[in-house]
C-alpha positions in Angstrom: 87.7 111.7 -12.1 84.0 111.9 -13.5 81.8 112.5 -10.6 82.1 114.3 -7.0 81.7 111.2 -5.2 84.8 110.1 -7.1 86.8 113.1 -5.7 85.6 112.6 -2.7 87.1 108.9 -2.1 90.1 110.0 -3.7 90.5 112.8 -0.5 89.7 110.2 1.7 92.0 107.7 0.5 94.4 110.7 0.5 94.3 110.9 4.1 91.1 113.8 4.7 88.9 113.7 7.1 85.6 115.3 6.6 82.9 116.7 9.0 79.3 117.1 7.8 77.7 120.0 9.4 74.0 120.1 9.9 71.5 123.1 10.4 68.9 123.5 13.4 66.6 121.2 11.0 68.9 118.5 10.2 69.5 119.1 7.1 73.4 119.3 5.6 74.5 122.1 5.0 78.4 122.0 4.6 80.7 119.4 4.6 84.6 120.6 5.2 87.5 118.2 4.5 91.2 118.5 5.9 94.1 117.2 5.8 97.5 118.2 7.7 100.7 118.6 6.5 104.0 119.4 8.6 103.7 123.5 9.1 100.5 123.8 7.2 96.8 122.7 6.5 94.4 121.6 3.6 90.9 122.6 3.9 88.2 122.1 1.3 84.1 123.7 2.1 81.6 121.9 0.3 78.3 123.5 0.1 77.0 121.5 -2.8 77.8 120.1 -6.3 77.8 123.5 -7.8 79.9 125.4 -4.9 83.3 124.8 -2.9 86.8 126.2 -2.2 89.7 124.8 -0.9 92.5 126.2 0.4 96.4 125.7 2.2 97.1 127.9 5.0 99.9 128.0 7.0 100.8 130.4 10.5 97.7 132.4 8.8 98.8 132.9 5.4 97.3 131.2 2.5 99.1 129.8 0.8 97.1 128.5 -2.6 93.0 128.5 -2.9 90.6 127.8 -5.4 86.9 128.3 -5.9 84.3 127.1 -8.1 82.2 124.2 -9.0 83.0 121.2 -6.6 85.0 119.0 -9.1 86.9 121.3 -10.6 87.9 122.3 -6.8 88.5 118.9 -5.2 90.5 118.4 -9.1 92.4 121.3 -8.7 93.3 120.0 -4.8 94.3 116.5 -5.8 96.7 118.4 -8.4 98.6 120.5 -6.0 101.6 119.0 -4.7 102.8 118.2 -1.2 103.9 122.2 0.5 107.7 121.2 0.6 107.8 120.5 -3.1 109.4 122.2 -5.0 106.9 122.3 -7.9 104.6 123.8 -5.1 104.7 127.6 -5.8 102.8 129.7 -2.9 100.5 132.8 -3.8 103.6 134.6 -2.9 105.5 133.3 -5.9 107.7 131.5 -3.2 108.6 127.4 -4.9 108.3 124.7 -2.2 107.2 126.9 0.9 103.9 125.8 2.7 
């Protein structure tokens, strides 16, 4: 993957569904991604090329999140396996837990 857009219609073919969020002026100012998973949640924020996170949450726990530059983040998203995986280790340590 080369480019943001690139990421981006690899989410989307992934199954995310993205809301672009506007100011009082019109202009975009966020766009947030998700995707649902049995027990747990995939978010990513966009706030430009430069700037995102992403995280996997689950009963209000997180379970995994990155931040950084918004290629590296959506890159580091499409890596992380499904929650009941067992190569899927949670920020507890805990293998195939969402």
């Amino acid at each position: 993957m080369t480019s943001v857009e690139a990421g981006l219609r690899s989410l989307v073919a992934r199954g995310f569904r993205f809301q672009h969020i506007a100011d009082r002026q019109g202009e975009l100012t966020i766009i947030v991604g998700t995707y649902g998973w049995p027990g747990c949640c995939d978010r990513i924020e966009i706030h430009g090329e430069h700037e995102a996170s992403a995280v996997r949450t689950s009963a209000e726990t997180v379970a995994w999140s990155q931040d950084g530059d918004t290629l590296s983040v959506i890159a580091a998203l499409l890596e992380l396996p499904p929650p009941a995986e067992p190569s899927f280790v949670d920020s507890a340590g805990r293998a195939g837990s969402p």
